[in-house]
TORMI-788250 format. One line per field, with one value per residue (C-alpha): residue number from 1; x, y, z. Coordinates in steps of 0.5 Angstrom, whole numbers, always signed. Layout:
N
pos NUM:...
u X:...
v Y:...
w Z:...
END
This chain:
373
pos 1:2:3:4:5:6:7:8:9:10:11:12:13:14:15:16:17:18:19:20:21:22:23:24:25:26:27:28:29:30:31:32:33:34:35:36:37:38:39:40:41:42:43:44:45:46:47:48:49:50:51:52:53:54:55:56:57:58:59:60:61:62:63:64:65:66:67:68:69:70:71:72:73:74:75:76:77:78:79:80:81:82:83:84:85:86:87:88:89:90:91:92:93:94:95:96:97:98:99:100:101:102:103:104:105:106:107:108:109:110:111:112:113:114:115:116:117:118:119:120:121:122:123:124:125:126:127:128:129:130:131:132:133:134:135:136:137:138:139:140:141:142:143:144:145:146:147:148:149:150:151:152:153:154:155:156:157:158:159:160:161:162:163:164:165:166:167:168:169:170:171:172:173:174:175:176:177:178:179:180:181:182:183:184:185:186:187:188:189:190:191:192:193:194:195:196:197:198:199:200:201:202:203:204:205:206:207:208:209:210:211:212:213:214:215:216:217:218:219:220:221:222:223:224:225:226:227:228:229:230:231:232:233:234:235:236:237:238:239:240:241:242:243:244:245:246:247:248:249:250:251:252:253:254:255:256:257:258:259:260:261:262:263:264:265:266:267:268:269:270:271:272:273:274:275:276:277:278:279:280:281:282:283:284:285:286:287:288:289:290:291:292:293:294:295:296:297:298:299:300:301:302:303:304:305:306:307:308:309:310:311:312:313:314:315:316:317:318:319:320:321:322:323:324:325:326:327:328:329:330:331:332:333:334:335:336:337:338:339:340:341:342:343:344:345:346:347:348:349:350:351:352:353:354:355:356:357:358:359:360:361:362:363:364:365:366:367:368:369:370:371:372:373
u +6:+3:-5:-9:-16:-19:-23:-30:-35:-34:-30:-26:-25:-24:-18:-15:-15:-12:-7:-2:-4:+0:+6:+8:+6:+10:+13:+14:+15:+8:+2:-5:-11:-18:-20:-28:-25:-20:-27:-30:-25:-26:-33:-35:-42:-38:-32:-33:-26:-30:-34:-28:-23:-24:-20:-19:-17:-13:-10:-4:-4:+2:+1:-7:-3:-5:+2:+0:-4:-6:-11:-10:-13:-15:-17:-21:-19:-11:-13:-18:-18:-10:-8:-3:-4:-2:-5:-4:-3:-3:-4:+1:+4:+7:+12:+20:+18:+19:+15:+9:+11:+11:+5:+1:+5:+4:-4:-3:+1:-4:-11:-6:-5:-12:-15:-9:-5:+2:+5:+4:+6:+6:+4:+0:-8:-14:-12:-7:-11:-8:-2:+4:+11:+14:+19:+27:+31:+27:+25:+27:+22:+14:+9:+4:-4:-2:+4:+5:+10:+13:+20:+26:+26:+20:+25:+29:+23:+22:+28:+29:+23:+25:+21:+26:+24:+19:+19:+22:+20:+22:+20:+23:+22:+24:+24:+18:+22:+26:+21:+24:+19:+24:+24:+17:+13:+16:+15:+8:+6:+8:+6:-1:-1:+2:-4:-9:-8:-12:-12:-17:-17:-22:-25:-31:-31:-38:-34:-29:-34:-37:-30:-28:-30:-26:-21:-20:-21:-13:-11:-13:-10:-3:-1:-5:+2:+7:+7:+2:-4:-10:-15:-21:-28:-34:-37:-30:-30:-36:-33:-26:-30:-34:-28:-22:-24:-29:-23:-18:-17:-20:-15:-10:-13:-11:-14:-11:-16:-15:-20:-25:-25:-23:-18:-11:-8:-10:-5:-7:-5:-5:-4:+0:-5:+1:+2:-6:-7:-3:-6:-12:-10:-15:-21:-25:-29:-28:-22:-19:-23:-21:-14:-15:-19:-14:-8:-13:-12:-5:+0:+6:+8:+4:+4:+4:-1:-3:-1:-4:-1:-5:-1:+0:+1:+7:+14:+11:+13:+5:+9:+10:+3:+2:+8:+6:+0:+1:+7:+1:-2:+4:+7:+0:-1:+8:+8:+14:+16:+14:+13:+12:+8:+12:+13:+16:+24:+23:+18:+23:+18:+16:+24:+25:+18:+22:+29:+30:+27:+33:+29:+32:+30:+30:+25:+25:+19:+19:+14:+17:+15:+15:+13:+7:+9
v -83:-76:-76:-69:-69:-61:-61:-58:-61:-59:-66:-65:-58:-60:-65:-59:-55:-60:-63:-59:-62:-68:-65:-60:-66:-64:-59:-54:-47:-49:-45:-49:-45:-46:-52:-49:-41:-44:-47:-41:-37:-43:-41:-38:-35:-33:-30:-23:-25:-29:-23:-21:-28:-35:-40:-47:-52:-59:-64:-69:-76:-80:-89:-86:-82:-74:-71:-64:-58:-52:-46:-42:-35:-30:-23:-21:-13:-15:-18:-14:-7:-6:-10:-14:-21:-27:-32:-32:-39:-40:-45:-49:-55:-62:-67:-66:-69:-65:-70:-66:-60:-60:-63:-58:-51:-55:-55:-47:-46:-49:-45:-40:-41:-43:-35:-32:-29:-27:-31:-34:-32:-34:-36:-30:-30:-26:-20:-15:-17:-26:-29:-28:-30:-38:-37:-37:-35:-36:-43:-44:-38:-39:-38:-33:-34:-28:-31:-38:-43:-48:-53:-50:-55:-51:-46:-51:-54:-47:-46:-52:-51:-44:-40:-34:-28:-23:-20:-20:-19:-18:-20:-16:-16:-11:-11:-6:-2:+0:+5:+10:+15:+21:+19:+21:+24:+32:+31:+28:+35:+39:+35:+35:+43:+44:+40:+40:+33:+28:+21:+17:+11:+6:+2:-2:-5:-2:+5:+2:+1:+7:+9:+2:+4:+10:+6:+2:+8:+10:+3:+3:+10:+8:+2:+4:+6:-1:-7:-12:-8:-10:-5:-7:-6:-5:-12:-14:-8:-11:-18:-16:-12:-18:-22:-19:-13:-16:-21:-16:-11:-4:-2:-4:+0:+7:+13:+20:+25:+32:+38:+36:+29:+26:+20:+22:+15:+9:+3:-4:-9:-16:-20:-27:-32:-37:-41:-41:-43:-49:-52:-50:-55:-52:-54:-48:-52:-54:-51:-48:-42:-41:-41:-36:-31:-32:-31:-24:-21:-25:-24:-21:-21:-17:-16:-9:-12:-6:+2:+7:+14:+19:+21:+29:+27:+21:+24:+29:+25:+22:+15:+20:+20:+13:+11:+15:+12:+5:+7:+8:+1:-2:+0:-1:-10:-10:-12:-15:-15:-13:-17:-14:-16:-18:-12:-10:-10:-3:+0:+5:+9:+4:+2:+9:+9:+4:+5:+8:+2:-3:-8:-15:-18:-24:-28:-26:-29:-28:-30:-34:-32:-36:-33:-37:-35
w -48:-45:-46:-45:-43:-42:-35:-37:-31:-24:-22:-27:-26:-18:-21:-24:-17:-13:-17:-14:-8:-9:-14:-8:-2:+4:+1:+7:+3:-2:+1:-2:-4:-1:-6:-7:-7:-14:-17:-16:-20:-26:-26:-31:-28:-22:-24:-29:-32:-37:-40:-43:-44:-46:-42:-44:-38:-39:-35:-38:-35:-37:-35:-33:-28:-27:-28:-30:-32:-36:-37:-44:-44:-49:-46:-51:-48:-49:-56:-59:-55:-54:-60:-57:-61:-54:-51:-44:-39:-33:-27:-30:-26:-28:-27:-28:-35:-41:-45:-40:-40:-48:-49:-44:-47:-55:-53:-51:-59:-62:-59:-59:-67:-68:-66:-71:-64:-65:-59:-52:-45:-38:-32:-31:-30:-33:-30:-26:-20:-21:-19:-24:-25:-25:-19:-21:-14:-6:-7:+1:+2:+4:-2:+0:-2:-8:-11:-15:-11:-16:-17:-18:-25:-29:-30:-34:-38:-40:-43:-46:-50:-53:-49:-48:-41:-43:-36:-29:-23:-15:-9:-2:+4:+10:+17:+20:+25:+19:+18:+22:+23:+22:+15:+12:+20:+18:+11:+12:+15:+9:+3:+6:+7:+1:-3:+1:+3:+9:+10:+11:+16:+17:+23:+19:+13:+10:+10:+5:+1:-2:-5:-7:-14:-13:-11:-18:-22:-19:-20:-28:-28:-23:-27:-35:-37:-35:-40:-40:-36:-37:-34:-29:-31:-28:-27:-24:-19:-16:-15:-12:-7:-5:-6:-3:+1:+6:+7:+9:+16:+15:+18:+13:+8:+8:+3:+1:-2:-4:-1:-6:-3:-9:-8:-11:-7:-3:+0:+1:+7:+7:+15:+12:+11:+9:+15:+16:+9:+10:+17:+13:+8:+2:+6:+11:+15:+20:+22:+16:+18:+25:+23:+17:+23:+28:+22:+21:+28:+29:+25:+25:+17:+12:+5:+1:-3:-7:-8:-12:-14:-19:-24:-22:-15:-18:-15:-11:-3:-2:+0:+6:+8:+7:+11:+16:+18:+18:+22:+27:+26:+25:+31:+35:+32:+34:+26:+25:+18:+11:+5:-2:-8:-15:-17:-25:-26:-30:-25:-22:-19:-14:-13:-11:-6:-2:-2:+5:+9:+7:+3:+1:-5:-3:-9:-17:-22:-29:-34:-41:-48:-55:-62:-65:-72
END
């Protein structure tokens, strides 16, 4: 018999974080997080998602043996602001045991049911800015700290409990060199005549700081139109700058603004920090941060975290600029190969931004629905 047990003190909630621990033990493909850093993320005096969201955490025991977890979200933008009536769940992990997965998706229904919402959807987490999507394909690839890894058999617990695909993602990957300068360096040279354009490069993090906030304003403008966006607010914009901006190369960070210096488009870099999450082992200190830092300045992989383009400048060859600049840093740091975030199936703009690099889809993820009512 499954038993739930909502996680409400911090040792329970330390429970909750280092479940997976066990669940993914020598598995060569699974990045940890960094155990204090999650907790901080439950924290409902830390992190500004709780503002605007309510989050139930519960674990499941089966024979007082931990097999299982879950948080149910209700963003109060989504439900209240856009009308749509779901509750979301994420951080979802258990034992090749339906009767766990069951029990854990049955407690979301029924806090679901209980706030009169239409349906429920995951694993996604408070915002566009959290780990989205159960893996489907690229189960021998390594995670990475911005994605959820999982067993190949969730898929099937999904589907063997009605849930049905709400939407589809991808993952690829390309090699640097093939970024052929000749594709984007003459077109760079007009698009920046034409509309009065400049790139901003960045040596220090302090100097990213001051426009950060711009920054998340085009993010909301970028992506305000694809399904399931929810838009970062002002408390939010301050702690993702403390939190992630601090933690990435200000060289990889590159701006765009036009002649009044307004911000028309921005691309965030991440070094792989998944090999260095692994040594570290969910814990900084002592040496966890050696390998982080030395991953900072060493790695030769990035991930494409974020890019943002104003609407009036969408299609009008601004990637092109971008392109061209970190073709700059990229040849200087001998960058080796590029990997992108999950990306929207239906996003047909970003499929087009990067079709001359000969990208590999090489990891699809989803995220699984099910009608309450």
């Amino acid at each position: 018999m499954v038993t739930l047990k909502e996680a409400v003190t911090k040792s329970e909630l330390k429970q909750f974080v280092k479940f997976p621990f066990s669940l993914y033990k020598n598995n060569p493909y699974w990045v940890p997080p960094i155990i204090n850093d999650e907790l901080e993320s439950f924290d409902k005096s830390k992190n500004p998602a709780f503002k605007n969201s309510e989050a139930w955490f519960f674990l499941a025991f089966k024979n007082d043996a931990l097999v299982g977890r879950v948080v149910a979200i209700i963003n109060r933008l989504e439900t209240n602001d856009q009308g749509i009536k779901k509750v979301r769940f994420g951080w979802f992990d258990f034992v090749d045991d339906t009767s766990v997965s069951e029990a854990l998706l049955e407690k979301v229904a029924e806090i679901g049911t209980q706030h009169h919402l239409d349906y429920m959807e995951g694993p996604v987490g408070f915002s566009n800015l959290d780990k989205v999507g159960v893996l489907t394909e690229g189960f021998e690839h390594i995670g990475s700290m911005i994605t959820w890894y999982n067993h190949s058999y969730y898929q099937e617990h999904y589907e063997r409990l009605g849930f049905v695909k709400e939407k589809e993602y991808m993952e690829n990957k390309f090699l640097a060199r093939n970024a052929d300068p000749k594709l984007f360096t003459k077109l760079n040279d007009l698009i920046k005549r034409r509309y009065g354009l400049r790139e901003i490069n960045f040596k220090k993090t302090k100097d990213v700081m001051p426009m950060a906030d711009q920054m998340f304003d085009l993010f909301n403008e970028t992506y305000s139109k694809l399904s399931s966006f929810v838009p970062i607010t002002e408390v939010q914009k301050a702690y993702f700058k403390k939190k992630y901006i601090s933690f990435i190369n200000p060289e990889y960070i590159k701006f765009i603004v036009d002649k009044e210096d307004k911000l028309i488009a921005f691309s965030i870099v991440m070094p792989s920090f998944s090999k260095a999450l692994q040594k570290a082992n969910g814990k900084l200190f002592p040496f966890g941060i050696y390998h982080l830092l030395k991953a900072k300045k060493k790695s030769k992989d990035v991930y494409f975290y974020l890019i943002g383009i104003h609407p009036d400048y969408q299609n009008k060859g601004v990637t092109a600029i971008v392109f061209n600049e970190y073709y700059k840093t990229f040849t200087a740091k001998e960058i080796n190969m590029c990997y992108r975030t999950p990306e929207l199936e239906e996003n047909i703009a970003i499929k087009q931004m990067w079709k001359h690099f000969d990208p590999v889809v090489y990891k699809r993820r989803r995220t699984y629905r099910k009608n309450l009512r």
